[in-house]
N, C-alpha and C positions, 0 to 999 in steps of 0.2 A: 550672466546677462551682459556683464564687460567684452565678450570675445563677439558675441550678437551685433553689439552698438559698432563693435570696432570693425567686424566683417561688412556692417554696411557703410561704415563711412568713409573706409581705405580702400586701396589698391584700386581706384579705379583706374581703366584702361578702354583702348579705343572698343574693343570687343561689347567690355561691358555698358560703354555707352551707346553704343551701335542697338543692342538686346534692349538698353531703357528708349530711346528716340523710335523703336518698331512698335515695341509695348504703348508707346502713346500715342503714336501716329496709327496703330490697329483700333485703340478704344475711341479713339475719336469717330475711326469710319464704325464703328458697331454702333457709338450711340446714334451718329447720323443715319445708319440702314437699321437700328432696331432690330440687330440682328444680333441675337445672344451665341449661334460659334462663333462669330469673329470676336466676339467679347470673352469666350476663352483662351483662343489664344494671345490675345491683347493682355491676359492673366498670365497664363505662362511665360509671356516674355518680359514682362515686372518684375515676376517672383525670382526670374532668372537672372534679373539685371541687380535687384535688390539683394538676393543673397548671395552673390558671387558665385554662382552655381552652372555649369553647363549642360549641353543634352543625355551626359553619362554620367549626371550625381557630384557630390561634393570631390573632385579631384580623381573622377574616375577615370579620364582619357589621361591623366599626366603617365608620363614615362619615371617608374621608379629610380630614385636618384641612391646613385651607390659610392662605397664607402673610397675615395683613391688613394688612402693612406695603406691598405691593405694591401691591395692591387700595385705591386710594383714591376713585375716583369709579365703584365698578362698584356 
């Protein structure tokens, strides 16, 4: 549960605050039009701002990081 508390309260970045500011500025307009899709993705973009997560899962667009102590004449 320590690594949960710790992924929402670190690394924030412009990214991830850009994903919370849409997420609130979406639920605002859903409760205003009483419109439950916009209140989905008002969800989505929370959960994405909240758990450090992007549109391809936990670290699934990163570019695998490789080893350069190996790699010397490559």
């Amino acid at each position: 549960m320590n690594t949960l508390k710790q992924r929402m309260l670190t690394n924030w970045h412009f990214s991830r605050l850009l994903r919370l500011g849409m997420g609130l500025w979406l639920l605002v307009w859903a409760l205003q039009a009483r419109d439950w899709s916009i209140g989905l993705f008002s969800g989505m973009f929370l959960f994405m701002a909240v758990s450090n997560i992007g549109c391809c899962g936990a670290q699934g667009c990163a570019v695998p990081e490789t080893d350069r102590t190996n790699n010397k004449n490559n």
